[in-house]
PyMOL Python script that loads the backbone (N, CA, C, O; Angstrom):
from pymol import cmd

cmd.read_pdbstr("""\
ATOM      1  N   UNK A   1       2.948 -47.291 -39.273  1.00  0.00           N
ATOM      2  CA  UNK A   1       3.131 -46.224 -38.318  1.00  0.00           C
ATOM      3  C   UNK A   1       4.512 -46.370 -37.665  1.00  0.00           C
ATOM      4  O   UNK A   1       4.895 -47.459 -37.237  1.00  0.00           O
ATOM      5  N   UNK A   2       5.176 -45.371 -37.604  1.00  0.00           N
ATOM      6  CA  UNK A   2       6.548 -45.327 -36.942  1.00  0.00           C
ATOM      7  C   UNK A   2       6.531 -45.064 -35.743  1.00  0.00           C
ATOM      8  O   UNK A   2       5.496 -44.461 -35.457  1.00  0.00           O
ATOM      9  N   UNK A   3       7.243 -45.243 -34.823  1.00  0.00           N
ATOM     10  CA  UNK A   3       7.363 -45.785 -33.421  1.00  0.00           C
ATOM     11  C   UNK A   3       8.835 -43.940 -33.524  1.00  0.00           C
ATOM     12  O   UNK A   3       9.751 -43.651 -34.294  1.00  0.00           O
ATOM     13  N   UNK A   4       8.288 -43.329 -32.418  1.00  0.00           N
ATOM     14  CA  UNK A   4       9.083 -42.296 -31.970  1.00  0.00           C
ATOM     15  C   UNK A   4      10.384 -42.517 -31.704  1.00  0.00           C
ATOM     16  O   UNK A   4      10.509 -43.682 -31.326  1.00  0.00           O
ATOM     17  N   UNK A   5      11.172 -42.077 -31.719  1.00  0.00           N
ATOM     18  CA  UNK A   5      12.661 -42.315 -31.098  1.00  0.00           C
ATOM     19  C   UNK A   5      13.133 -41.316 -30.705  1.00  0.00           C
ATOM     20  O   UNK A   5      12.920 -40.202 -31.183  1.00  0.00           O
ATOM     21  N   UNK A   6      14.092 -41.666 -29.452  1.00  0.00           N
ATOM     22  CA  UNK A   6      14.649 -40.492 -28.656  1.00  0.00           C
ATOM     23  C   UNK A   6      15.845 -39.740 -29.549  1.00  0.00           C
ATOM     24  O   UNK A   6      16.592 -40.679 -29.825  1.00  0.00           O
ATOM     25  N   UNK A   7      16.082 -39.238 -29.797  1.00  0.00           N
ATOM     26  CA  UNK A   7      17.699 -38.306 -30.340  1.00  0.00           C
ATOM     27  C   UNK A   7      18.945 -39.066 -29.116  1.00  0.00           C
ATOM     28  O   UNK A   7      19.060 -39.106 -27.891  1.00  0.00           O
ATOM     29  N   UNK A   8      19.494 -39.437 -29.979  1.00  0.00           N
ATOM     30  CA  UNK A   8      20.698 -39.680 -29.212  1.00  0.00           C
ATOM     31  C   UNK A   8      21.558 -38.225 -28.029  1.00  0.00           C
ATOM     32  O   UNK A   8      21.434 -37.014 -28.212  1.00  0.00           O
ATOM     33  N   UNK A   9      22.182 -38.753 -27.154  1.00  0.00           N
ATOM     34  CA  UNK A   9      22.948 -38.092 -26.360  1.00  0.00           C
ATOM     35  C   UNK A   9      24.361 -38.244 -26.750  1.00  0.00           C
ATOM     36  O   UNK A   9      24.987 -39.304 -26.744  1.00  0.00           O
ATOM     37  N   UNK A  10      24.786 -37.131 -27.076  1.00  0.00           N
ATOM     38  CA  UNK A  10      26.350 -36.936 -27.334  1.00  0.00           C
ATOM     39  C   UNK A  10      27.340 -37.218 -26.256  1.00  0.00           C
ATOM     40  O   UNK A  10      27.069 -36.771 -25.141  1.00  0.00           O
ATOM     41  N   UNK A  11      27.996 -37.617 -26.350  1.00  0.00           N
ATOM     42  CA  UNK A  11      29.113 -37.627 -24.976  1.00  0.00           C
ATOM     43  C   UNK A  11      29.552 -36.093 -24.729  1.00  0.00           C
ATOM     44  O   UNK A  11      30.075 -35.244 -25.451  1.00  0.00           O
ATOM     45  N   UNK A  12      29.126 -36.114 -23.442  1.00  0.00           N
ATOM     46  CA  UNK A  12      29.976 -34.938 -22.890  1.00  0.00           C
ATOM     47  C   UNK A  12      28.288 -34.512 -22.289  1.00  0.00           C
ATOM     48  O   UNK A  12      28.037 -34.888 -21.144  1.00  0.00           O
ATOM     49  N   UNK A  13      27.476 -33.953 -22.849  1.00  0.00           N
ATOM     50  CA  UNK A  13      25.616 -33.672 -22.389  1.00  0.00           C
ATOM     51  C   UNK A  13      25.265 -34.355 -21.461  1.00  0.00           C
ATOM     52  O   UNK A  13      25.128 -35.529 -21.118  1.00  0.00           O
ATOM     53  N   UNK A  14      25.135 -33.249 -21.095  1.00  0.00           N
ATOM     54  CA  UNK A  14      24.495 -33.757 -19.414  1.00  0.00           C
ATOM     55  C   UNK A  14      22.805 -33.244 -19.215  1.00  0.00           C
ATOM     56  O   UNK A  14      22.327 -32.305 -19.851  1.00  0.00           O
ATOM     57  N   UNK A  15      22.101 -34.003 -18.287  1.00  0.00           N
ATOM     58  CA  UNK A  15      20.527 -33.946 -17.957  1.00  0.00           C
ATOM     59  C   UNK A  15      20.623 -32.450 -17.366  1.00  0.00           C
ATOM     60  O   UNK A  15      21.529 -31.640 -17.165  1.00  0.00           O
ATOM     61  N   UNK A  16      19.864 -32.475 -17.271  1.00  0.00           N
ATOM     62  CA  UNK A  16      18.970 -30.941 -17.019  1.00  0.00           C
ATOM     63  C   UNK A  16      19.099 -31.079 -15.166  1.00  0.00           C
ATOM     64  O   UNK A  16      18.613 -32.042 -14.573  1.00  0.00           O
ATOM     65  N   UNK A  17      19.659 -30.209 -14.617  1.00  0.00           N
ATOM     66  CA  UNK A  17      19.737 -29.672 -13.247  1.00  0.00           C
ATOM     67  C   UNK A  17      19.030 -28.426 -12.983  1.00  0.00           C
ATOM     68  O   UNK A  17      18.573 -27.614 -13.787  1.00  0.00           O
ATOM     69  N   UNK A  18      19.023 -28.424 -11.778  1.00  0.00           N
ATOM     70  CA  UNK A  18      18.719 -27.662 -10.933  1.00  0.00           C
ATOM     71  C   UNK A  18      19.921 -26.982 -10.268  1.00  0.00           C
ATOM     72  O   UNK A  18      20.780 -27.627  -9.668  1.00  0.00           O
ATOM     73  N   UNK A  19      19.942 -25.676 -10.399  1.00  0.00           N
ATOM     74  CA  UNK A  19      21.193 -24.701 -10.244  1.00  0.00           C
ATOM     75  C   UNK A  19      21.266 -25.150  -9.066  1.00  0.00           C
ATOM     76  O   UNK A  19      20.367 -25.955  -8.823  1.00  0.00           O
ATOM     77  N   UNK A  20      22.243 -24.885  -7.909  1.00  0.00           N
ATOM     78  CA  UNK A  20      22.434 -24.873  -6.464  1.00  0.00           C
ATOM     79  C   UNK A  20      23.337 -23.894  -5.974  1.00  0.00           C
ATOM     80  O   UNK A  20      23.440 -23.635  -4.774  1.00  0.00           O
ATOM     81  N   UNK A  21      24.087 -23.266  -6.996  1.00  0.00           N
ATOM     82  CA  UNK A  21      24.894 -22.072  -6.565  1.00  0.00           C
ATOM     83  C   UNK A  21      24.419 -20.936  -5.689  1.00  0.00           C
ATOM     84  O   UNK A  21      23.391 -20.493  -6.202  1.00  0.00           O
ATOM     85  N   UNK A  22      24.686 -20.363  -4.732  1.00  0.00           N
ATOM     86  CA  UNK A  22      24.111 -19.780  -3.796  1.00  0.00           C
ATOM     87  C   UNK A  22      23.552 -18.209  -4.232  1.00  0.00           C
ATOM     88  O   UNK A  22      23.019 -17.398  -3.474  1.00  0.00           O
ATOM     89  N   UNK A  23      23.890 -18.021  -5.915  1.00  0.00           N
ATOM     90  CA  UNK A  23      22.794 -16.583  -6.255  1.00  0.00           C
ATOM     91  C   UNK A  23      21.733 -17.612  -6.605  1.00  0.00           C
ATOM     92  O   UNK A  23      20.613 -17.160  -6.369  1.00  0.00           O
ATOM     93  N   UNK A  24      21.726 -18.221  -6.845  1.00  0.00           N
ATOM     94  CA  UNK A  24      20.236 -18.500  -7.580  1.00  0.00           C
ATOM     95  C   UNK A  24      18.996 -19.538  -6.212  1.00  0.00           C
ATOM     96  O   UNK A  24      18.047 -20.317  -6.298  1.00  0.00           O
ATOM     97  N   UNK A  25      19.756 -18.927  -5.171  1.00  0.00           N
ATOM     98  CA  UNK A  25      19.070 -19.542  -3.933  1.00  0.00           C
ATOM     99  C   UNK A  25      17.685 -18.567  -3.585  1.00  0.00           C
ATOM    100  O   UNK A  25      17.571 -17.461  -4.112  1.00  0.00           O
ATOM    101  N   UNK A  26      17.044 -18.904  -2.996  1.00  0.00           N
ATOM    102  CA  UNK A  26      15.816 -17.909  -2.646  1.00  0.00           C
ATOM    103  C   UNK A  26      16.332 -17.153  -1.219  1.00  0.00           C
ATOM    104  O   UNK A  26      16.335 -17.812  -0.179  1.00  0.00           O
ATOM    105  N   UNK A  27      16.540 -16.476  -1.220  1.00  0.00           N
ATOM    106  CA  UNK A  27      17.230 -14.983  -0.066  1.00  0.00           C
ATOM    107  C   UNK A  27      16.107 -15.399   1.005  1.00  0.00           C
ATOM    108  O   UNK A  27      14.950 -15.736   0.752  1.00  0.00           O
ATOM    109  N   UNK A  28      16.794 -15.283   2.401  1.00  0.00           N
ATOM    110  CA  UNK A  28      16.532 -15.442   3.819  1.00  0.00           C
ATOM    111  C   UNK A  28      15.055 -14.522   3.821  1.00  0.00           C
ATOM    112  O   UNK A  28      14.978 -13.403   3.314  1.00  0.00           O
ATOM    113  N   UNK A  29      14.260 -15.016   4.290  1.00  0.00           N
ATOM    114  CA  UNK A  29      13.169 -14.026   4.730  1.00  0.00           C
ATOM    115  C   UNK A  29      13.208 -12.387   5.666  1.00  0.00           C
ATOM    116  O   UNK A  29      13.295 -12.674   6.860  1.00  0.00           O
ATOM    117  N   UNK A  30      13.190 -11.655   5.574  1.00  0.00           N
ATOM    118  CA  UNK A  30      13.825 -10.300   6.110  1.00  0.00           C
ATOM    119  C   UNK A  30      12.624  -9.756   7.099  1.00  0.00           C
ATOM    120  O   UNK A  30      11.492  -9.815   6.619  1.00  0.00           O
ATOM    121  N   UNK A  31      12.766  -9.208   8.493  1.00  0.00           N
ATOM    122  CA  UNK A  31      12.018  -8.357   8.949  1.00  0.00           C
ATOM    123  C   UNK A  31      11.063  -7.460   8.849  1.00  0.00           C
ATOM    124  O   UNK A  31      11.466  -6.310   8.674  1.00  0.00           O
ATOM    125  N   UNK A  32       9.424  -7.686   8.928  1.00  0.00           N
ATOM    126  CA  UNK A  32       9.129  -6.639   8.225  1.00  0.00           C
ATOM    127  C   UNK A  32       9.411  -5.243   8.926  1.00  0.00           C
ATOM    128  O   UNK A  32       9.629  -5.172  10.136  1.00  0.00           O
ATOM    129  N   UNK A  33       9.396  -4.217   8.146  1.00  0.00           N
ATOM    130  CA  UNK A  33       9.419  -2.542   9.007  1.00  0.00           C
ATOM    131  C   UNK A  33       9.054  -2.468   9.539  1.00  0.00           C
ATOM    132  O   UNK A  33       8.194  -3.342   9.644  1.00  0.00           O
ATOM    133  N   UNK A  34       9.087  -1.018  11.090  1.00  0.00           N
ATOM    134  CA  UNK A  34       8.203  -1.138  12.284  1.00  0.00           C
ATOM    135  C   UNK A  34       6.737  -0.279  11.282  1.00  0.00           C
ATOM    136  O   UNK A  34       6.539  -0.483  10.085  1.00  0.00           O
ATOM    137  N   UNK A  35       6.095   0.435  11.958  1.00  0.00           N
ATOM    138  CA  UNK A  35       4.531   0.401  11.850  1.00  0.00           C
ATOM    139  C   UNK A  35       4.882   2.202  11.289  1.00  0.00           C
ATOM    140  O   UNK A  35       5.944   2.634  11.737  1.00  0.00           O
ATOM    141  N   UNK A  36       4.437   2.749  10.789  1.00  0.00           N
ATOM    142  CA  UNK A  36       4.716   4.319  10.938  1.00  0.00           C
ATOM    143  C   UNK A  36       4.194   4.764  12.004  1.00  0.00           C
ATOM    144  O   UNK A  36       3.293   4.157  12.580  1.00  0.00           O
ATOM    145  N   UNK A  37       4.801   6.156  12.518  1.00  0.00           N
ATOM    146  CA  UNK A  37       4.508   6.227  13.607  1.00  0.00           C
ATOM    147  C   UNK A  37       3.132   7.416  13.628  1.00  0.00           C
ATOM    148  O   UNK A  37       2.998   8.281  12.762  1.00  0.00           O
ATOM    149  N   UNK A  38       2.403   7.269  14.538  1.00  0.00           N
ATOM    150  CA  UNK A  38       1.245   8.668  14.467  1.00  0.00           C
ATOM    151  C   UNK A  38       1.766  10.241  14.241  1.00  0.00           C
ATOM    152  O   UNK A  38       2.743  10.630  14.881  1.00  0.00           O
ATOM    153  N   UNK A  39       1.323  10.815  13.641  1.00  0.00           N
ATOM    154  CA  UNK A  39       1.203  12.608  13.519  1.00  0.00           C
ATOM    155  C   UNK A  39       1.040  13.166  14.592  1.00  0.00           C
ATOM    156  O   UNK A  39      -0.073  13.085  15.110  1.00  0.00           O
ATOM    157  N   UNK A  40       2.044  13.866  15.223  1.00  0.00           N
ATOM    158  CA  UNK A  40       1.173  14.575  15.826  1.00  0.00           C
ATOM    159  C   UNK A  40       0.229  15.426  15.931  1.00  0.00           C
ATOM    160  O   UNK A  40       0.186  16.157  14.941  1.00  0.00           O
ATOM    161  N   UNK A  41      -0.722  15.701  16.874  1.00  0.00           N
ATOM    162  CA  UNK A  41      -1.781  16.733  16.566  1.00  0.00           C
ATOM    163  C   UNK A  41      -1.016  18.617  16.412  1.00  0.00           C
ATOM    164  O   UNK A  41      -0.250  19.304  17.088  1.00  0.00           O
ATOM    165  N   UNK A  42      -1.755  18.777  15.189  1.00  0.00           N
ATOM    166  CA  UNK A  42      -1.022  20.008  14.737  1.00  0.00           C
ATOM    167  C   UNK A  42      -2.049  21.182  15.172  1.00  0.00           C
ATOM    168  O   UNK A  42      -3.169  21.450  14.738  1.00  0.00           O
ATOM    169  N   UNK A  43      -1.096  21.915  16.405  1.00  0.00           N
ATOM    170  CA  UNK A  43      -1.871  23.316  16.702  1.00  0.00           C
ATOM    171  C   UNK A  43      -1.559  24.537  16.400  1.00  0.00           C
ATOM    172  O   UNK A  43      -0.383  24.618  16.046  1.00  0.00           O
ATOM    173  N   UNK A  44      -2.038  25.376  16.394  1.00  0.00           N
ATOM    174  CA  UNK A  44      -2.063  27.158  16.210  1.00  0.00           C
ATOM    175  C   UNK A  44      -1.340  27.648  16.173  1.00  0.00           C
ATOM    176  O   UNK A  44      -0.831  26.941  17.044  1.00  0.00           O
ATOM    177  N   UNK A  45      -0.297  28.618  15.895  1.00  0.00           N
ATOM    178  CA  UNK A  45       0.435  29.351  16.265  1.00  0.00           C
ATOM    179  C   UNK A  45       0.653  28.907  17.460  1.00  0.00           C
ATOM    180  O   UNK A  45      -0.071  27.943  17.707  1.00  0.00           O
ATOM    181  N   UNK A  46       1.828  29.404  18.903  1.00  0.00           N
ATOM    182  CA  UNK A  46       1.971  29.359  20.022  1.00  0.00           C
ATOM    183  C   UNK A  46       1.322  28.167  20.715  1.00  0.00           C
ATOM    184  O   UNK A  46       0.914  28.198  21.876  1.00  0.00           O
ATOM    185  N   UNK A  47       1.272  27.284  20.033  1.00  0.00           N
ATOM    186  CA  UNK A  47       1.023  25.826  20.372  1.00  0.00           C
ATOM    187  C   UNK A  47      -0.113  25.387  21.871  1.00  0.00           C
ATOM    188  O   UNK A  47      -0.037  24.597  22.813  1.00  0.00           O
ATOM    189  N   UNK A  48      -1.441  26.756  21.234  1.00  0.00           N
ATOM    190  CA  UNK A  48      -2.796  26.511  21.521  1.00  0.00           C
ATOM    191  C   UNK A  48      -3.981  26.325  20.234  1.00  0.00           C
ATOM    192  O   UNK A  48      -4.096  26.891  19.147  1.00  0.00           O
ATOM    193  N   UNK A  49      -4.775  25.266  20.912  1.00  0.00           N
ATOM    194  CA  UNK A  49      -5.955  25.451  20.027  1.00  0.00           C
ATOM    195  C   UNK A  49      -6.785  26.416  19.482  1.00  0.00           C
ATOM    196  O   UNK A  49      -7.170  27.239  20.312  1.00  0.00           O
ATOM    197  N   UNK A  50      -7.262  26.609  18.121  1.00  0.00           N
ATOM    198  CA  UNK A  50      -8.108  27.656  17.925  1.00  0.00           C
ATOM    199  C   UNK A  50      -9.792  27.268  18.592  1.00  0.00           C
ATOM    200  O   UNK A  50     -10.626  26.364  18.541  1.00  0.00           O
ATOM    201  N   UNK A  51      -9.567  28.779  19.287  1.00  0.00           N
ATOM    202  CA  UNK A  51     -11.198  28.685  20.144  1.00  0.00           C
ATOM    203  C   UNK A  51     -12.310  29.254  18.800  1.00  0.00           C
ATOM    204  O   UNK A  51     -11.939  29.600  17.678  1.00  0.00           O
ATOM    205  N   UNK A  52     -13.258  29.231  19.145  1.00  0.00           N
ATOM    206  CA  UNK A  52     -14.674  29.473  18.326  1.00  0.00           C
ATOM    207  C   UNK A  52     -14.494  31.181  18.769  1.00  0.00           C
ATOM    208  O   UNK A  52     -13.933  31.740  19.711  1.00  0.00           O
ATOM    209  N   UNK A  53     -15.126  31.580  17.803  1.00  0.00           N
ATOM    210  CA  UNK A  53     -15.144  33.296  17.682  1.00  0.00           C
ATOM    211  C   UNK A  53     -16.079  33.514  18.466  1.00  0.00           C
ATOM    212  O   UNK A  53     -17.140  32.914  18.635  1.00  0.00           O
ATOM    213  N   UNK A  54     -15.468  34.773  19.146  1.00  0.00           N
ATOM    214  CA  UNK A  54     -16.366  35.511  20.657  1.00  0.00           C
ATOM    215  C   UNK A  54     -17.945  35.549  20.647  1.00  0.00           C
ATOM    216  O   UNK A  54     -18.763  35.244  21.515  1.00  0.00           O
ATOM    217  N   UNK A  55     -18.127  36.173  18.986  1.00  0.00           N
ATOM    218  CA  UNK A  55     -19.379  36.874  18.236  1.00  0.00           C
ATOM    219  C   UNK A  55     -20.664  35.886  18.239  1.00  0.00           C
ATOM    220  O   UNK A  55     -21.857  36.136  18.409  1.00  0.00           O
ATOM    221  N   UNK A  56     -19.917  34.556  17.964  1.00  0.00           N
ATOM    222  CA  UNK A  56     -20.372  33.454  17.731  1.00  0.00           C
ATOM    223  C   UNK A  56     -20.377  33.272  16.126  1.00  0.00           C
ATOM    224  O   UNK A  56     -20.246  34.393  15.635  1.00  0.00           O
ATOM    225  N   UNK A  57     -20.487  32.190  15.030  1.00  0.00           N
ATOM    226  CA  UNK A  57     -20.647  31.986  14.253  1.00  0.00           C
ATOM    227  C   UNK A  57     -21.583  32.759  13.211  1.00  0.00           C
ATOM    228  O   UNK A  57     -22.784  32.673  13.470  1.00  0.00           O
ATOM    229  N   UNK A  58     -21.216  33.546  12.002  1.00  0.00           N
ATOM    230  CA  UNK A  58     -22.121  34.018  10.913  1.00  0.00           C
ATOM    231  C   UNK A  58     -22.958  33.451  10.810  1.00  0.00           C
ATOM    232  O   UNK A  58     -22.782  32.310  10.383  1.00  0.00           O
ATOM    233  N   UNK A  59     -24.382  33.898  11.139  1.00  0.00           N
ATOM    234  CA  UNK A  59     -25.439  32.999  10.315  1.00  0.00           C
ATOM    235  C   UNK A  59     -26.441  34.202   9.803  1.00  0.00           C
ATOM    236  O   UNK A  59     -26.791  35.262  10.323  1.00  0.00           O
ATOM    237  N   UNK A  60     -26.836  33.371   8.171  1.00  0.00           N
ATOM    238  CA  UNK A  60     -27.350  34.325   7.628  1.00  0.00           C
ATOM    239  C   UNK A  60     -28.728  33.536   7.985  1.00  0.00           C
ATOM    240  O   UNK A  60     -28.840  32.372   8.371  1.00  0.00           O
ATOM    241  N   UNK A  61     -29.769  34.522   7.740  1.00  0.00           N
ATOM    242  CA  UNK A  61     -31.472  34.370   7.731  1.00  0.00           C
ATOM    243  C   UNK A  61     -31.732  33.256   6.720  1.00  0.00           C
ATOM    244  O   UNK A  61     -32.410  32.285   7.055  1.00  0.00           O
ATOM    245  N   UNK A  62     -31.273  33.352   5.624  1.00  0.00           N
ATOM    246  CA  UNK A  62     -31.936  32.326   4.372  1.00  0.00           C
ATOM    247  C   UNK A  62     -30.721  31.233   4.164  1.00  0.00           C
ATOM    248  O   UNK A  62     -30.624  30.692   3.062  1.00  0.00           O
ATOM    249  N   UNK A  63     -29.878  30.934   5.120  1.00  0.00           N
ATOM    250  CA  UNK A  63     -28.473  29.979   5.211  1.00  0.00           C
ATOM    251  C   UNK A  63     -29.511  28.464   5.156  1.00  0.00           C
ATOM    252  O   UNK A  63     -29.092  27.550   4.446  1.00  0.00           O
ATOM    253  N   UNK A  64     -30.952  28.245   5.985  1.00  0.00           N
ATOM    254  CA  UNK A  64     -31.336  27.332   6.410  1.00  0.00           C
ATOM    255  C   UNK A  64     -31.741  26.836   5.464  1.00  0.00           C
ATOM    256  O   UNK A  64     -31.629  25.635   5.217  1.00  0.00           O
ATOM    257  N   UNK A  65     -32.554  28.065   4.413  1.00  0.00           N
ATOM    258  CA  UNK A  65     -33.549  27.628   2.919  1.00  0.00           C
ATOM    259  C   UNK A  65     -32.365  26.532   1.791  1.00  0.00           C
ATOM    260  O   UNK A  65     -32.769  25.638   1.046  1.00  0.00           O
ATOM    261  N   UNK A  66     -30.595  27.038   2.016  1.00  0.00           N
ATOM    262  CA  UNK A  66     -30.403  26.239   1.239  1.00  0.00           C
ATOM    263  C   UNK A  66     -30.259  24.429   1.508  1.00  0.00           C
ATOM    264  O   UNK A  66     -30.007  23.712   0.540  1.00  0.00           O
ATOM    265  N   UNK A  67     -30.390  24.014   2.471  1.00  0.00           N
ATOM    266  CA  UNK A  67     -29.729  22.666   3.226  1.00  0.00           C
ATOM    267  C   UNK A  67     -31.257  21.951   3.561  1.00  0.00           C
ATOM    268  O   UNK A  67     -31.291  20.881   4.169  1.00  0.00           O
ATOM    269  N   UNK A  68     -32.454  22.603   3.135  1.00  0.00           N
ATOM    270  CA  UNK A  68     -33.476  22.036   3.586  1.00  0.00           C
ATOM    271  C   UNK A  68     -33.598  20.770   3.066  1.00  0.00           C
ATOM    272  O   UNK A  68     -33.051  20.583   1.979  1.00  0.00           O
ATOM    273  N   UNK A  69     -34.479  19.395   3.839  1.00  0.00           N
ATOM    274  CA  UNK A  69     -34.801  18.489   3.473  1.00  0.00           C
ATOM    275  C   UNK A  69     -35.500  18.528   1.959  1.00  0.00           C
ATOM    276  O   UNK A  69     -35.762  19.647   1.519  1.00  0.00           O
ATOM    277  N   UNK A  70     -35.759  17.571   1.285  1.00  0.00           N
ATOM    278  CA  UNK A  70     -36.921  17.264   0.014  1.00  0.00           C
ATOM    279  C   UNK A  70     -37.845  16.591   0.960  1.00  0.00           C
ATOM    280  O   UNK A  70     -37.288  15.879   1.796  1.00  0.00           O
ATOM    281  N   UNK A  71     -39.274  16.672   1.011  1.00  0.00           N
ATOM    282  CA  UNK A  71     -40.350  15.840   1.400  1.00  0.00           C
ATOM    283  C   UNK A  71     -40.170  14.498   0.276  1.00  0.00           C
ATOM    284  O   UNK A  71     -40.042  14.513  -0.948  1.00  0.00           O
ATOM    285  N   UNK A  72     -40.221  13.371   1.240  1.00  0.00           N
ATOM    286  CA  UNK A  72     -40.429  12.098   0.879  1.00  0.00           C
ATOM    287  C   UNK A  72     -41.656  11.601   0.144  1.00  0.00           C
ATOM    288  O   UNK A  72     -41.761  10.410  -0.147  1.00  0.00           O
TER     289      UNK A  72
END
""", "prot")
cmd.dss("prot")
cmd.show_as("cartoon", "prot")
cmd.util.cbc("prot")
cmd.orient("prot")
């Protein structure tokens, strides 16, 4: 059985480094952004709320038959 051997090193080859040049540095940690800011609340025309109709709301007679419960 033969016994491994290293490969010789040439003159001039150098070991394996670790870059240190300042691109290959890891960049300063940065600020995060502020927060977004809220929407404002968006109103009507002439910058009032829409009121509920005078009449009051459409309601038909058989509106109820469709939304009914199922018995359990």
């Amino acid at each position: 059985m033969e016994a491994f051997q290293m490969p010789e090193v040439e003159e001039g080859e150098e070991d394996c480094r670790t870059p240190k040049s300042s691109e290959f540095r890891i960049p300063a940690v940065q600020p995060c952004p502020p927060p977004p800011k809220k929407k404002r609340e968006q109103h009507i025309a002439g910058g009032k709320k829409q009121e509920p109709p005078k009449n009051g709301y459409f309601h038909h007679p058989n509106i109820d038959a469709l939304f009914r419960l199922k018995p359990r």
